[in-house]
DRENBALUM-892672 format. One record per atom (N, C-alpha, C): residue in one letter; x, y, z. Coordinates in steps of 0.2 Angstrom, whole numbers, plus 5000, padded with zeros to 4 digits. Layout:
<nodes>
AXYZ/...
</nodes>
This chain:
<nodes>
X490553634895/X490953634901/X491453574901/X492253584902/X492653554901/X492353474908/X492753414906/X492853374912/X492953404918/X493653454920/X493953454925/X493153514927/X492953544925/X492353594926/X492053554930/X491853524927/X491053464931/X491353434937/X491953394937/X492353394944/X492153424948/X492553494947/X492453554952/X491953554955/X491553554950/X490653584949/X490353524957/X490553474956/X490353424962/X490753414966/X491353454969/X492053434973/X491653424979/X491053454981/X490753434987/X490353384988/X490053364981/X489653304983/X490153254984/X490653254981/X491153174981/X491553184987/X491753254989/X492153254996/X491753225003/X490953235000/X490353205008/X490453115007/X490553104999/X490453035000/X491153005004/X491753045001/X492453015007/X492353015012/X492053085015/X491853095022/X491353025025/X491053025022/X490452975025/X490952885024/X491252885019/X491552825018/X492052805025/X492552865028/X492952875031/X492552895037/X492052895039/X491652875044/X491552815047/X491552765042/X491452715045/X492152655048/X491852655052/X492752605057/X492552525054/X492852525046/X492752465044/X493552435046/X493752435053/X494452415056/X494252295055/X494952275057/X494952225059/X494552215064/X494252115066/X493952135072/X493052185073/X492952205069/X492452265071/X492052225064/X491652185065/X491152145058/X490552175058/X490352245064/X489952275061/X490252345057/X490752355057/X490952425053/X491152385047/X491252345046/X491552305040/X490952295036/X490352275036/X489952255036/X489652325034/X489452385037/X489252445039/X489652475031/X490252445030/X490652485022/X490552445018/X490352375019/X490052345011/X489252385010/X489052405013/X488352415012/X488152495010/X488852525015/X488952575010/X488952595002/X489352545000/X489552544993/X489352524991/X488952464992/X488052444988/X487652514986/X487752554992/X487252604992/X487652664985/X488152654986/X488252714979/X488252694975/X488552624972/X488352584967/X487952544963/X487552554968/X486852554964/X486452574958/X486452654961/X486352704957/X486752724952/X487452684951/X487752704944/X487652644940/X487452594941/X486952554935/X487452464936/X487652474944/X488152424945/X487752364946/X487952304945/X487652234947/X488352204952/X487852204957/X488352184965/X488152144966/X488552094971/X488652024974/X489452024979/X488951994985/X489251974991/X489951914989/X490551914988/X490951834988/X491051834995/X490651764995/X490851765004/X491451695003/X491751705009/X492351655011/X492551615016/X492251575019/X492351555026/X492151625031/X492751625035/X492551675042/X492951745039/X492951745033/X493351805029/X492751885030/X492751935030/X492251965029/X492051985020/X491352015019/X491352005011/X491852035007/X491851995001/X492252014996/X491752054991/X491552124989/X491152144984/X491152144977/X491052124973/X491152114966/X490552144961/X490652224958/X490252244955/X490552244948/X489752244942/X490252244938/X489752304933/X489752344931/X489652394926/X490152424921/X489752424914/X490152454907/X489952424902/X490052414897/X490052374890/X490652384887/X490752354880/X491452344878/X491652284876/X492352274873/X492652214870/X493052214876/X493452254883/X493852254886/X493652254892/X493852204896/X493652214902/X494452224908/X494152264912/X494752294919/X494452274926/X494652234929/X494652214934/X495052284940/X494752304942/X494952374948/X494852344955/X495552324957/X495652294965/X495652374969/X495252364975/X495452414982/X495152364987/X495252384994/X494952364999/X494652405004/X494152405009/X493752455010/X494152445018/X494352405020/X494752405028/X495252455029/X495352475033/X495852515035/X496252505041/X496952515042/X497352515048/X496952515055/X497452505060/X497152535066/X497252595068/X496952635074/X497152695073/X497452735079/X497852665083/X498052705089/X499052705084/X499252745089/X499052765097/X498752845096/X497752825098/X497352865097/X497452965101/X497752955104/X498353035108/X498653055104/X498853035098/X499253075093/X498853105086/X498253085086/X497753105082/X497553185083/X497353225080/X497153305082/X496653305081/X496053235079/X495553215078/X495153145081/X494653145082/X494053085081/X494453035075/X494852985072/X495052965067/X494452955062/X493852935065/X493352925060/X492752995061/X492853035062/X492653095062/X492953145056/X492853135051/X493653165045/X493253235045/X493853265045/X494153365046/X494453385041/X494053435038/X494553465032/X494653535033/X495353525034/X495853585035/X496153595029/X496453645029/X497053685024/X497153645019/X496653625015/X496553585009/X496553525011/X496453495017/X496753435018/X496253385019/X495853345018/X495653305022/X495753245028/X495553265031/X496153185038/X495553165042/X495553085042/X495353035044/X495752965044/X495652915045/X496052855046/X495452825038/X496052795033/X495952775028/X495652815022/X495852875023/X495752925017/X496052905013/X496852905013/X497452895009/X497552825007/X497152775012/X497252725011/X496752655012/X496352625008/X496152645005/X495552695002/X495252705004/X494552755003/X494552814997/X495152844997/X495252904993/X495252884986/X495552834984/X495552814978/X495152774977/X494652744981/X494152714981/X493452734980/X493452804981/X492752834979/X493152894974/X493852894974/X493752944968/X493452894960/X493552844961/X493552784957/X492752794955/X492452784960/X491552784961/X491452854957/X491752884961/X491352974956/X491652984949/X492152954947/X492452924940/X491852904938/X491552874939/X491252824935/X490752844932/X490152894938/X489852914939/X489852984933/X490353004935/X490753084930/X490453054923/X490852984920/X490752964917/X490152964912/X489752934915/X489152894912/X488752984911/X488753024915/X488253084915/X488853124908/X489353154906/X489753154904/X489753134897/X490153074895/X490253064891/X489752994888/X489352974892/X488852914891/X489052854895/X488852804892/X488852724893/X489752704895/X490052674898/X490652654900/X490852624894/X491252624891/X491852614886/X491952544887/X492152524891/X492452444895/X492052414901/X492152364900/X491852324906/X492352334912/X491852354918/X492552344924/X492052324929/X492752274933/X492352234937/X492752274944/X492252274948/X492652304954/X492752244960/X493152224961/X493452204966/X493852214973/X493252214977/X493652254985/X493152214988/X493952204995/X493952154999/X494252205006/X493952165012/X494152175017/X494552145023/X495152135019/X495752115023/X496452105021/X496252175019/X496952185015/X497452225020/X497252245025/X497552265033/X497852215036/X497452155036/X497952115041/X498252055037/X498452065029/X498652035025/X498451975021/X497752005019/X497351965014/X497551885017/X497551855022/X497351785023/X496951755019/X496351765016/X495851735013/X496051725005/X496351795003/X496251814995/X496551774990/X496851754992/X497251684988/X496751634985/X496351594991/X495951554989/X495251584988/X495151644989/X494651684985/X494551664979/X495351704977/X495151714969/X495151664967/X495651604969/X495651544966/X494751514965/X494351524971/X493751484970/X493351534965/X493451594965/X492851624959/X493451664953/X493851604951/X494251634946/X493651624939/X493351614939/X492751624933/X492351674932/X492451724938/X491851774939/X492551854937/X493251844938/X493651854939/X494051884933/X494051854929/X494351864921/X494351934918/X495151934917/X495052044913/X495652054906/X495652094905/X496252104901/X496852144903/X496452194911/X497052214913/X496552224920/X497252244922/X496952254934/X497252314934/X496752374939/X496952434940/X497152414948/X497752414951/X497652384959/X497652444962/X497352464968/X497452514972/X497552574970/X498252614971/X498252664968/X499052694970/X499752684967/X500152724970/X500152774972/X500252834969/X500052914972/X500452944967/X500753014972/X501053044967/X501753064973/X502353094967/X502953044971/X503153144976/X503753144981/X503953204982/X503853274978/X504053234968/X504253304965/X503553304962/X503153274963/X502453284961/X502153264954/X502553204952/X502753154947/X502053094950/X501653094943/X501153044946/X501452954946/X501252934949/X501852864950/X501352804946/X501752754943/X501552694941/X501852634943/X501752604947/X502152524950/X501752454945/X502252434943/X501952374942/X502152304947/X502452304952/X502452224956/X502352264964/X502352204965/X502352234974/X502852184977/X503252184983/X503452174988/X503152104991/X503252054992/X502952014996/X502952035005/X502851985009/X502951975017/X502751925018/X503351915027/X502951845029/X503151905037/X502651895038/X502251945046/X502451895052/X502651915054/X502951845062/X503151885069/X502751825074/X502651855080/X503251795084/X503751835086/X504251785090/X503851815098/X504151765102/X503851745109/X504451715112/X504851745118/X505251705122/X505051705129/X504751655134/X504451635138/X505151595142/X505251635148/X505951585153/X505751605159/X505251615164/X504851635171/X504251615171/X504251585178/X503451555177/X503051625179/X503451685184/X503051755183/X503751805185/X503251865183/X503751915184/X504251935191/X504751955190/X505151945196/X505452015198/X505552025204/X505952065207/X506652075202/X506952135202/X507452135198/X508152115200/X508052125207/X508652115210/X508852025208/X508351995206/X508551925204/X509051905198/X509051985195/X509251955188/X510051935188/X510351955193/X510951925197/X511151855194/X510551805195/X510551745194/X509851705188/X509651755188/X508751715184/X508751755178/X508951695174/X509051735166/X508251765163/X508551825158/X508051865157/X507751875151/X507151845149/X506851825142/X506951885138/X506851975141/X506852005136/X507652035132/X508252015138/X508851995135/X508751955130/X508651895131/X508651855126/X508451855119/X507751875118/X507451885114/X508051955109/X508052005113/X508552065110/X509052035108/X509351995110/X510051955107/X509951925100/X509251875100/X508951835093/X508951895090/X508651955091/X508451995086/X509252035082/X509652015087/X510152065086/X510352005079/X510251955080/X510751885076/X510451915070/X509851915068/X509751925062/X509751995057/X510052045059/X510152075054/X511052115055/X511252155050/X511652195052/X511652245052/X512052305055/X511852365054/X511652435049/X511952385042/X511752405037/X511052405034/X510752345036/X510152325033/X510152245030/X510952205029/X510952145027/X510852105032/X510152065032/X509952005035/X510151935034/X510351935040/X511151875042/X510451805043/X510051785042/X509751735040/X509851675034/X510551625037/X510651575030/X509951575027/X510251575019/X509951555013/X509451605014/X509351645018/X508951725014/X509051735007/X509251765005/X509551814996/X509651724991/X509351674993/X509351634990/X508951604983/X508351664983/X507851654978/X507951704976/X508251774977/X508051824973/X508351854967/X507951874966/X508151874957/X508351984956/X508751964953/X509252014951/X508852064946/X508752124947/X508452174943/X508752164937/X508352164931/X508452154924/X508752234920/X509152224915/X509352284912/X508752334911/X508052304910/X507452354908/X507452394915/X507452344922/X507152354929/X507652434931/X508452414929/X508852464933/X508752524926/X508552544921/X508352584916/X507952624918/X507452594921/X506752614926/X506952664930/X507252624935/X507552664941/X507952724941/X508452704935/X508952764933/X508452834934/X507852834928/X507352894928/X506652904933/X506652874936/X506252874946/X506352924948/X506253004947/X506353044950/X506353024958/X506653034962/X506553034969/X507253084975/X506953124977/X507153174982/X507553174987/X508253144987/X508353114994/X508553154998/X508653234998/X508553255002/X507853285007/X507153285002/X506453295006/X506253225008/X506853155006/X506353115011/X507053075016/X507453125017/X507753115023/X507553185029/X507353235026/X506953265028/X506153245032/X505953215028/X505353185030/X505253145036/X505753115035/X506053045041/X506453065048/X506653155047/X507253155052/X507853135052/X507953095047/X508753075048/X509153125042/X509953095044/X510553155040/X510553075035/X510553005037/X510852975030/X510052905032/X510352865025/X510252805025/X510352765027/X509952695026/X510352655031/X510852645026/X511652615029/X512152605024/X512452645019/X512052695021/X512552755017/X512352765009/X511752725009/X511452705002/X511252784998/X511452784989/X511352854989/X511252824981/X510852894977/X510852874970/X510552804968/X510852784963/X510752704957/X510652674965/X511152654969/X511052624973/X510452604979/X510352664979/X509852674985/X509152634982/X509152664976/X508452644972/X508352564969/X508952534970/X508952454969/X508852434976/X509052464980/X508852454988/X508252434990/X507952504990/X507252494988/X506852454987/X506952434980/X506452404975/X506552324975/X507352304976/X507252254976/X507852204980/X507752244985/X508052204991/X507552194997/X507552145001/X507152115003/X507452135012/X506952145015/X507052185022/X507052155028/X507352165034/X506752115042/X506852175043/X506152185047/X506252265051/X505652225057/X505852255062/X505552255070/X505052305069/X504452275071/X503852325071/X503652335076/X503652305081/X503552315090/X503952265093/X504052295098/X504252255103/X503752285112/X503752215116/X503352225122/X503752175125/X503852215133/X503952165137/X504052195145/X503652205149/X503952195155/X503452265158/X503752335163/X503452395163/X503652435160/X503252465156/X503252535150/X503052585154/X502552595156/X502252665158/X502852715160/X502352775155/X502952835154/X503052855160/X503452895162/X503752915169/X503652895175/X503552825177/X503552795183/X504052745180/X504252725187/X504752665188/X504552605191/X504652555189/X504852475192/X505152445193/X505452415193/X506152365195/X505852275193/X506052275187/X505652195186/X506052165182/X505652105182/X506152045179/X505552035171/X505352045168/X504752015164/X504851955164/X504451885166/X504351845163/X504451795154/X504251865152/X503851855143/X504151905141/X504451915133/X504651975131/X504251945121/X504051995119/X503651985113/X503852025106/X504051995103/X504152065096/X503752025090/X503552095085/X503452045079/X503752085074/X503852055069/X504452075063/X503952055056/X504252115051/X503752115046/X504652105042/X504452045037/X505152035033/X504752055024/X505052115023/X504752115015/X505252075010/X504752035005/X505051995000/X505052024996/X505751994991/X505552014985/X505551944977/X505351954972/X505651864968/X505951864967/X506051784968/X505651734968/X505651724976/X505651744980/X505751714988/X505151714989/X504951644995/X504251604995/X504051625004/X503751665004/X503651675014/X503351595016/X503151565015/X503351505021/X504051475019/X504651485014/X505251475014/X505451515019/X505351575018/X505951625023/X505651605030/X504951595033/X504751575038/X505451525043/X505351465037/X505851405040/X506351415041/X506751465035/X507551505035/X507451545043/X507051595044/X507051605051/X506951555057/X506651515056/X506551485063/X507251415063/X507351385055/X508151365057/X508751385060/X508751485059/X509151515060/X509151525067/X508651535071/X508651545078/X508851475082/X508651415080/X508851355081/X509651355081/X509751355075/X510551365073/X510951405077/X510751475081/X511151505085/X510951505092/X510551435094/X510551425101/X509751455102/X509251485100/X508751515101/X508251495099/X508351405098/X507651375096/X506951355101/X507351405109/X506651405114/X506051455110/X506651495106/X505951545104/X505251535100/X505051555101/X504351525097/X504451565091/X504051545085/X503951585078/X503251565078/X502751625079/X502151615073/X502151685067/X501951635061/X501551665056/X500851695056/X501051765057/X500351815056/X500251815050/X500551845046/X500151845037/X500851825032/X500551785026/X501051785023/X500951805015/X501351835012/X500951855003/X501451865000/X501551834993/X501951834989/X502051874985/X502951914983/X503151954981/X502751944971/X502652004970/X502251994962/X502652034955/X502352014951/X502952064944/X502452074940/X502252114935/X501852104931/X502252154923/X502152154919/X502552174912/X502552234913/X502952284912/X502752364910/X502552394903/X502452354899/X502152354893/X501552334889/X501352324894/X500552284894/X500052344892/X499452334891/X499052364887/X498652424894/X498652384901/X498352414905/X498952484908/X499652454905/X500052494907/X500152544905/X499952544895/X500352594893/X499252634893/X498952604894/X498352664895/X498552714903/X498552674907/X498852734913/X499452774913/X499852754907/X500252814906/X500252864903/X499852874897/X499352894892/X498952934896/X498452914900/X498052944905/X498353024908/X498853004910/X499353054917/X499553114910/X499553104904/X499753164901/X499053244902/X498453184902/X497953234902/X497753274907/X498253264914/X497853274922/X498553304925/X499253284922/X499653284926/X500353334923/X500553384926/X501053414922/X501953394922/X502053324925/X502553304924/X502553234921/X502853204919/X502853134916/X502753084921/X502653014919/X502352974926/X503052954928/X503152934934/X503952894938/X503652814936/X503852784933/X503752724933/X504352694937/X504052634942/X504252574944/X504152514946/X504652474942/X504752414941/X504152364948/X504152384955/X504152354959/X503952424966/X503352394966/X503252454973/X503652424981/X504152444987/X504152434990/X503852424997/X503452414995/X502652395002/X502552354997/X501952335002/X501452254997/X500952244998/X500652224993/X499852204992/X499652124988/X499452104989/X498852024990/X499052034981/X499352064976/X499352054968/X499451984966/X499951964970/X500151894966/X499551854964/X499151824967/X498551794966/X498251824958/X498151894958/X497751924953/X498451934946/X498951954947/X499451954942/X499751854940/X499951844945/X500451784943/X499651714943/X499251704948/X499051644945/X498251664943/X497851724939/X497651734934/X497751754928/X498451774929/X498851814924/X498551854920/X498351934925/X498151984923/X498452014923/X499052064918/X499152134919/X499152174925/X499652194927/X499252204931/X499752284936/X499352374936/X499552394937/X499252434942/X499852454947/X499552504952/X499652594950/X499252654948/X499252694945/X499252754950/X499252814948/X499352874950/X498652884955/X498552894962/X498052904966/X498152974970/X497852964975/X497653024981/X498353004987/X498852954986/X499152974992/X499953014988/X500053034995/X500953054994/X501253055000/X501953064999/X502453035005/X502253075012/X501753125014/X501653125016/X501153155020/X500853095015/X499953085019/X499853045026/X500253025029/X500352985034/X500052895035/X499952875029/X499552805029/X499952765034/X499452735037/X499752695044/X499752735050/X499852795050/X500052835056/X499352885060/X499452915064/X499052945064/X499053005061/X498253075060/X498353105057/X498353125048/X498153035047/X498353025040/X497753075035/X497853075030/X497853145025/X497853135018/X497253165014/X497353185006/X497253275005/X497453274999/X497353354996/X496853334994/X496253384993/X495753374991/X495953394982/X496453434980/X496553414973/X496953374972/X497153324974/X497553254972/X496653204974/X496253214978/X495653184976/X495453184969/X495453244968/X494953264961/X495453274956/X496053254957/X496353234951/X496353164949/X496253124956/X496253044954/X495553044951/X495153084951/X494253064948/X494453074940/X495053124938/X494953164933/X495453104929/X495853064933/X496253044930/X496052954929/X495552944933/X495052884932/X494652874925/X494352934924/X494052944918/X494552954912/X495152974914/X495752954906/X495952894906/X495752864909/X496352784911/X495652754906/X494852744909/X494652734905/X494552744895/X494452824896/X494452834890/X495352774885/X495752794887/X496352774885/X496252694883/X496152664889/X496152584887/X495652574884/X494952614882/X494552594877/X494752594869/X495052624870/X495352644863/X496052644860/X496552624865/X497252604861/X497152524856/
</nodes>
């Protein structure tokens, strides 16, 4: 019986364990569903011959650290078991944590992200050991729960148990696989510094006929927000683009051969163009290594769909996710923000830092990189899209830059439109059972180059 055979042969047992993983509302805030997924995963890992332990962190919730295999080489395999929230819960076609498999699909809140890759990893392992025997390599699994609200803790995490932590390569999360169904490889990620602006000018809300005479926070607010970008996407914040470093001749060679669709992912999105008219080479340096401010919500005053009010809002509220790229430092760009608003008359505003993480780079020719390329020949019929730098972000830096692991994010369960973050979200249940299939080459591969 081939490998993919025995897969199949179990596509139900591993789909109950997703199910049951994606059951549980391990959300922020909820420290008993958090709690409810570490205990989960003691409970599978057990039984495939793992040695677990709680890293606990301050008021962090736990960090789990299994480790099973034998071997000269060990791999350090980052996920996190948290997942997004799940409103606005009206746009669901389901219970979020109720997961429903439709038309090959399965949908729950954190299938695609992270859970899918999370337990095809586990039934990997699993496959594995019945299979072919004893693990090849030592892997250390590392997954934490707070990688939703932007790993606050995980820095001085790893920093405090960087002894227990040591690898010769990190498998981080899981890229996916791209529009033309090209499995993807990133090796950096994207920093952020997450910021909630507040303009406060009423001691309460006011009739509106006042605004005649009584200036209005949510004006204001819109004005500051309008200061800082332009309609292109270049963010007018002095000394922003002041640290970033320019893609290197290997990085733009990369990109050149990135397969990417811009007509299925303006299709995707609804629109006829990009921002700035961005097309080709361009677009794809855009991408990858231009750094972003984007408005993630704004609140202020009366919302409710089809009634009316006439009001003054006291308070108007937005918070802005600025994605970095390096060397930019998020408490530098923090300051560059809040001197800018100062600087254009707008330093009644307040600035708090919600999360901040630094943008990461790790080698493309490292040992853990060329085994997950190697892998995607035996599971995948197109060659892998390698890139330089994923545009979203994860907590890497820590594990790449001040461990200095290797460190790559590989081919998984999501694709452009599995809906991570929104609701609805979604895997194929053969992009599941290929990422099992394709766990089990990544380690055959790095056992043996």
């Amino acid at each position: 019986m081939s490998l993919r055979d025995v897969i199949d042969a179990r596509r139900d047992r591993y789909l109950e364990w997703l199910s049951q993983a994606c059951s549980i509302p391990s959300l922020a805030g909820n420290p008993q569903g958090l709690q409810a997924m570490v205990a989960w995963l003691e409970g599978i890992l057990g039984p495939l011959g793992a040695a677990t332990e709680r890293l606990a962190f301050e008021s962090a919730p736990d960090v789990l650290l299994a480790q099973l295999g034998g071997g000269e080489r060990t791999v350090l395999v980052y996920d996190h078991y948290d997942v997004q929230p799940i409103d606005p819960v009206s746009l669901w076609n389901q219970d979020p944590f109720a997961p429903a498999l439709e038309n090959g699909h399965l949908y729950a809140r954190g299938v695609a992200d992270n859970k899918g890759d999370l337990v095809a990893r586990l039934a990997a392992f699993e496959i594995y050991r019945e299979h072919f025997g004893e693990l090849p390599v030592r892997l250390k699994l590392l997954i934490e729960g707070e990688e939703e609200v932007g790993s606050p803790s995980f820095p001085a995490l790893v920093e405090r148990y960087a002894d227990k932590l040591g690898a010769d390569g990190c498998i981080w999360e899981g890229a996916g696989v791209n529009h033309a169904g090209a499995p993807e490889l990133v090796f950096g990620a994207k920093g952020l510094a997450y910021l909630e602006l507040v303009c406060s000018g009423l001691n309460d809300d006011q009739h509106s006929s006042v605004s005649v005479y009584a200036p209005s926070p949510v004006w204001r607010l819109v004005e500051a927000l309008a200061s800082l970008r332009d309609e292109d996407g270049r963010v007018l914040v002095e000394g922003f683009y002041d640290d970033v470093v320019a893609p290197t001749p290997e990085d733009v060679a990369a990109l050149e051969t990135l397969p990417f669709d811009e007509g299925a992912e303006k299709a995707r999105l609804g629109i006829s163009e990009f921002v700035g008219g961005a097309s080709g080479l361009d677009l794809m340096i855009r991408a990858h290594f231009e750094p972003t401010c984007n408005i993630a919500g704004i609140h202020a005053g009366f919302t409710v769909p089809g009634a009316s009010k006439t009001v003054l809002p006291k308070q108007a509220l937005a918070k802005l996710d600025l994605r970095l790229v390096p060397e930019q430092d998020p408490e530098d760009i923090v300051a560059k923000v809040r001197a800018h608003l100062q600087a254009h008359g707008f330093g009644d505003i307040s600035v708090a830092a919600l999360g901040l993480e630094h943008p990461a780079r790790s080698p493309m020719d490292s040992l853990i990189g060329r085994a997950a390329a190697i892998a995607c020949e035996s599971v995948y019929e197109l060659t892998p899209a390698v890139s330089p730098l994923m545009i979203a972000t994860g907590p890497m830096h820590p594990i790449a830059h001040f461990l200095g692991i290797p460190t790559v994010s590989p081919a998984g369960v999501c694709r452009p439109d599995s809906k991570i973050h929104a609701p609805n979200e979604n895997v194929a249940v053969t992009d599941f059972l290929d990422t099992i299939e394709y766990t089990v080459q990544w380690i055959r591969a790095f056992a043996t180059l």
